[in-house]
C-alpha positions as CSV (number, residue, x, y, z in Angstrom):
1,X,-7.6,88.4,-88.9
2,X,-9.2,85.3,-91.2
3,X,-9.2,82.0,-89.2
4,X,-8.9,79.2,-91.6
5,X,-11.0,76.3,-89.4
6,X,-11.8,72.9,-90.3
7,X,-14.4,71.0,-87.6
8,X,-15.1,67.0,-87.6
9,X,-17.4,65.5,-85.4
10,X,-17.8,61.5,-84.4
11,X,-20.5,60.8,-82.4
12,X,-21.3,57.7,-80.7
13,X,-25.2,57.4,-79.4
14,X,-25.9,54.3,-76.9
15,X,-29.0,52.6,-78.2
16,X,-30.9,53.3,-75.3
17,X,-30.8,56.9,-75.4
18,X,-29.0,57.2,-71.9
19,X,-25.3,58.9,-73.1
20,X,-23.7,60.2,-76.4
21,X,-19.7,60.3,-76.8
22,X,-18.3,62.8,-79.1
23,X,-15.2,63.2,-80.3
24,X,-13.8,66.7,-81.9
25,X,-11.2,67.1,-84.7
26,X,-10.6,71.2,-85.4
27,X,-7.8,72.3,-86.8
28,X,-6.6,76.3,-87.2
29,X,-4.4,77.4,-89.9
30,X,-2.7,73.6,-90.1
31,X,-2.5,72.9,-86.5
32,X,-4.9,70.2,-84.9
33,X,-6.8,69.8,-81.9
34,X,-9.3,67.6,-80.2
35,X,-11.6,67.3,-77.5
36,X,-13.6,64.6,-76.2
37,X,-17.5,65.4,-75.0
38,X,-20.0,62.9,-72.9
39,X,-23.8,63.9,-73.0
40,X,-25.3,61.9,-69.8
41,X,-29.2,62.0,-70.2
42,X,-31.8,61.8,-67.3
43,X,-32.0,58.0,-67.5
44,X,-28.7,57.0,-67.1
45,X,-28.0,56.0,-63.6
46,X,-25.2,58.6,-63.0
47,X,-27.3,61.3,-64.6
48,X,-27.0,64.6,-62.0
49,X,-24.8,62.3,-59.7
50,X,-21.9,64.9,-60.3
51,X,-22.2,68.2,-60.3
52,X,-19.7,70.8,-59.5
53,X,-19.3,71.6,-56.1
54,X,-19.3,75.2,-54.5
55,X,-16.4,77.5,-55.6
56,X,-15.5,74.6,-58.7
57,X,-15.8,75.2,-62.4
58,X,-16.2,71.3,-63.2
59,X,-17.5,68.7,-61.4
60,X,-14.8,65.5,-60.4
61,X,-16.9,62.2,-62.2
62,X,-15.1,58.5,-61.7
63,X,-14.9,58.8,-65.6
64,X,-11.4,59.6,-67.2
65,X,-11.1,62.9,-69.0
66,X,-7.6,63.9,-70.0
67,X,-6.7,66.1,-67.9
68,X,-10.0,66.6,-65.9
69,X,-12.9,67.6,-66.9
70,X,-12.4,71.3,-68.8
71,X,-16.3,72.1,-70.0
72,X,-18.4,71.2,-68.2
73,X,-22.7,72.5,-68.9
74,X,-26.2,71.9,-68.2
75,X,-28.9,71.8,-70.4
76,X,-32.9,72.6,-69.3
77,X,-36.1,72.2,-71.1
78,X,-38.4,75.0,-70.7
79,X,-40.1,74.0,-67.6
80,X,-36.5,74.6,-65.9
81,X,-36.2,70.7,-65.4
82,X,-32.5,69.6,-66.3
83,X,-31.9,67.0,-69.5
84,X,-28.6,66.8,-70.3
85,X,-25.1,67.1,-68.3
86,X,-22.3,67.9,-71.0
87,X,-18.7,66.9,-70.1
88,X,-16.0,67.8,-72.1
89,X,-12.1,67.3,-72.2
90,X,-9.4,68.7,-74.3
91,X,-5.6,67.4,-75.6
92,X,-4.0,70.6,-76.0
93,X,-2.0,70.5,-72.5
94,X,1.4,70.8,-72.9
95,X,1.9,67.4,-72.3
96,X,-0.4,66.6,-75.2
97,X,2.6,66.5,-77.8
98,X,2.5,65.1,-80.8
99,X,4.1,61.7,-79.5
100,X,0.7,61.5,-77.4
101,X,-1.7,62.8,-80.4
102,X,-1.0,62.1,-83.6
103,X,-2.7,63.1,-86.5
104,X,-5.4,60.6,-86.2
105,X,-6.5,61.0,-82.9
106,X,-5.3,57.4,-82.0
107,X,-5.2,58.7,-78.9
108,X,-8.5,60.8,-78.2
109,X,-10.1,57.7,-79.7
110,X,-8.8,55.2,-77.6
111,X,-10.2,57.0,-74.4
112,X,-13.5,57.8,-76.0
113,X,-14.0,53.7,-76.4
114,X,-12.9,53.1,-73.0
115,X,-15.4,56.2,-71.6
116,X,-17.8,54.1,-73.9
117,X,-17.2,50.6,-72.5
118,X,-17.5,51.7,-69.2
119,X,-20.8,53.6,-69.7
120,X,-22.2,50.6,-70.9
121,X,-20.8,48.1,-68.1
């Protein structure tokens, strides 16, 4: 089986290095889909603040992720110290139709400007 997949990426970097927002456009054989990521680096003040607890697969942040969160990762330098917290959300739930989606990402975008805004509060 041949998958047909087309990826976009927009990402938005604060200036001071403390968070990135990215937004996800794939699409499979016609059909599109997007996610939402935030990279929290070790300077921003709720860097390592939320974590998952025991027996969870995602942590619960203050942020909004559609959803919840639904990736969730840590990345370590080679010393073992930890220098980036990934969060990621999707909008393939089924109450992600196409009447909350559209084409554009209206949507997806929307939330990724609030998630911005309030980063930067």
């Amino acid at each position: 089986m041949k998958w047909n997949i087309e990826k976009k990426i927009w990402r938005y970097v604060n200036t001071e290095k403390k968070f990135m927002v990215e937004v996800h456009s794939w699409s499979r054989s016609g059909e599109a889909y997007w996610n939402k990521y935030l990279y929290l680096y070790p300077d921003h003040p709720d860097f390592a603040k939320y974590q998952p607890i025991e027996g969870a697969a995602y942590p619960e942040t203050p942020y909004e992720f559609n959803g919840g969160v639904t990736y969730y990762n840590e990345r370590y330098d080679k010393d073992g110290k930890m220098i980036m917290q990934e969060f990621g959300d999707d909008y393939s739930h089924v109450w992600d139709d196409e009447n909350s989606v559209d084409s554009e990402g209206t949507r997806v975008f929307y939330d990724a400007e609030k998630l911005i805004l309030i980063l930067e509060a």
